[in-house]
N, C-alpha and C positions, 0 to 999 in steps of 0.2 A: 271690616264692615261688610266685606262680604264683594260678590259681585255682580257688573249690573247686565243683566243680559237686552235691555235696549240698547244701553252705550256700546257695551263687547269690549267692557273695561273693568277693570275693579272701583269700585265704588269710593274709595279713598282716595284714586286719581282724580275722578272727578269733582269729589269736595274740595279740592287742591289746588284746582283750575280754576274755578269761581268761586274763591274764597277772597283775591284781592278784591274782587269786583265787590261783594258783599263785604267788607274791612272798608274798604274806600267809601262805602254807600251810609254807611253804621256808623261813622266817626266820622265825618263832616256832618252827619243830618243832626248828630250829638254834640257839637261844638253849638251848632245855628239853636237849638231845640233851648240849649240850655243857659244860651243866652239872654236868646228872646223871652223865652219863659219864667226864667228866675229874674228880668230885669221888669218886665212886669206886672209878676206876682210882687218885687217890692213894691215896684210905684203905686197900685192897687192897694198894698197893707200901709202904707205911707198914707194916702188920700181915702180910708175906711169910710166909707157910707156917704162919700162925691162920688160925682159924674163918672171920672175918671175909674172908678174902684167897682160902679155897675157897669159904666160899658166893658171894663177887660174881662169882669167876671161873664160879663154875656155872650162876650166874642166868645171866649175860652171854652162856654156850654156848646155852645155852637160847631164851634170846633174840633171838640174833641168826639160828637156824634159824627163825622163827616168819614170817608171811606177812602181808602187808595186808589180805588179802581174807579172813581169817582172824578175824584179830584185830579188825577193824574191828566186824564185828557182833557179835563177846562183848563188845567195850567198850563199845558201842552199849545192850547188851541189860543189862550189869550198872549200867552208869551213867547211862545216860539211863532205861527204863522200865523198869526194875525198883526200883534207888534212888532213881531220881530226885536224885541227885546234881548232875548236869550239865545244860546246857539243850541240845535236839535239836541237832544241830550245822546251821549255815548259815551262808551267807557275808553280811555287812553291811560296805561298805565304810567304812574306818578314818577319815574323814571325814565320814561320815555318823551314824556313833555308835560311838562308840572302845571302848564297855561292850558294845554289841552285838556286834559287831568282835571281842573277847578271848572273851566267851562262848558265842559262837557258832563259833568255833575251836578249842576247846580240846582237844576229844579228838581230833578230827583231827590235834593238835598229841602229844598225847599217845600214840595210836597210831604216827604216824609218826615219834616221838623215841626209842617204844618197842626197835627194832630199830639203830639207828644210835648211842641209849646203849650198849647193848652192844658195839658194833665200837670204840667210843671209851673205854669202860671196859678193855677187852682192850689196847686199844692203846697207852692211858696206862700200863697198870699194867707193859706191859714195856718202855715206854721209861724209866721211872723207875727198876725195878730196875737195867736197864744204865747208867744213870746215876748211880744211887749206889753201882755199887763204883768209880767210875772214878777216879782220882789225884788229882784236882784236889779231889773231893769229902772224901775220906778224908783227903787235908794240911789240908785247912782243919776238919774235927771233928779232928782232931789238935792241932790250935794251940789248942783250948779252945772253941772256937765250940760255941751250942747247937745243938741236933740238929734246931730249929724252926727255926733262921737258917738254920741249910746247906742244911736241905731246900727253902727257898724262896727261897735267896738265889745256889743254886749249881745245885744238884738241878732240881729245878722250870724253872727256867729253862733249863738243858740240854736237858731232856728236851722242851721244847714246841716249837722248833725243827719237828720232825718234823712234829706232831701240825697246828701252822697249815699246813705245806705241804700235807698230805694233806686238812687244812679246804678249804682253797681249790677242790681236784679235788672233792671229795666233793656243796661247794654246787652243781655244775654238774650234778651227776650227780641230785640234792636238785630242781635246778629241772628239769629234764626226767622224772624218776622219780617227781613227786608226782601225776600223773597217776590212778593206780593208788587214791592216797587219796581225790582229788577222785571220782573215778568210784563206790567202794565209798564216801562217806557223801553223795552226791549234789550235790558243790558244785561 
């Protein structure tokens, strides 16, 4: 890759160095992101055209306009020295202390989930509605089936298809893109 004459290293040292930090940063804010978001985006395509299914869709607009360099120092300022909820965020590699490691990540984890719930909220909630008016779904709640079996036995599984293809592009964009978080909370 060449070399970096700020550093006075080769350039591949240095991806090498901060590459756990950004792995650690990338795959926790991707466990939170896709849990939050795909959990939901169902209960949104579950509850279509309630309360529940325009306030997530609203958050989730809301949300997903919102910035790192934004958000980063209101969650900083509401969680860390104001509440004191959270511990300052820093990086402790996951070998060295697994508790330091999780708490020292977390709003990092948190901010950067923050934005990417919502693209995966949105995302779930309309591949799920297009998959439950589809044929296969409605013959089988036809036949007697409950509406919790179809929905995760036909529905659900229909609809995730998409959502792991788009994971996979997404994590790539997730490891080059967390940049931006490590920069605005200093890790």
């Amino acid at each position: 890759l060449g070399y970096s004459f700020i550093h006075r290293e080769p350039v591949l040292a240095t991806v090498w160095d901060r590459f756990p930090t950004t792995a650690s940063l990338a795959i926790g804010s991707a466990v939170v992101f896709l849990i939050f978001g795909i959990g939901t985006g169902m209960l949104a395509a579950v509850k279509q055209g309630k309360p529940l299914d325009k306030i997530a869709s609203s958050a989730s607009l809301v949300a997903s306009s919102m910035q790192i360099y934004f958000v980063g120092p209101v969650a900083l300022y509401l969680l860390v020295y104001q509440s004191h909820l959270l511990n300052q965020p820093s990086y402790t590699p996951f070998s060295e202390n697994p508790g330091a490691w999780f708490t020292g990540l977390l709003v990092p984890w948190l901010v950067l989930a923050l934005i990417w719930t919502a693209n995966y909220t949105r995302m779930t909630r309309s591949q799920l509605v297009e998959t439950l008016t589809e044929d296969y779904v409605r013959t089988a709640r036809a036949k007697g089936m409950s509406r919790r079996n179809v929905f995760f036995r036909f529905a659900w599984r229909g609809a995730m298809g998409p959502i792991v293809t788009i994971f996979g592009i997404d994590m790539g964009v997730l490891l080059g893109g967390a940049m931006t978080t490590e920069k605005t909370f200093s890790l």
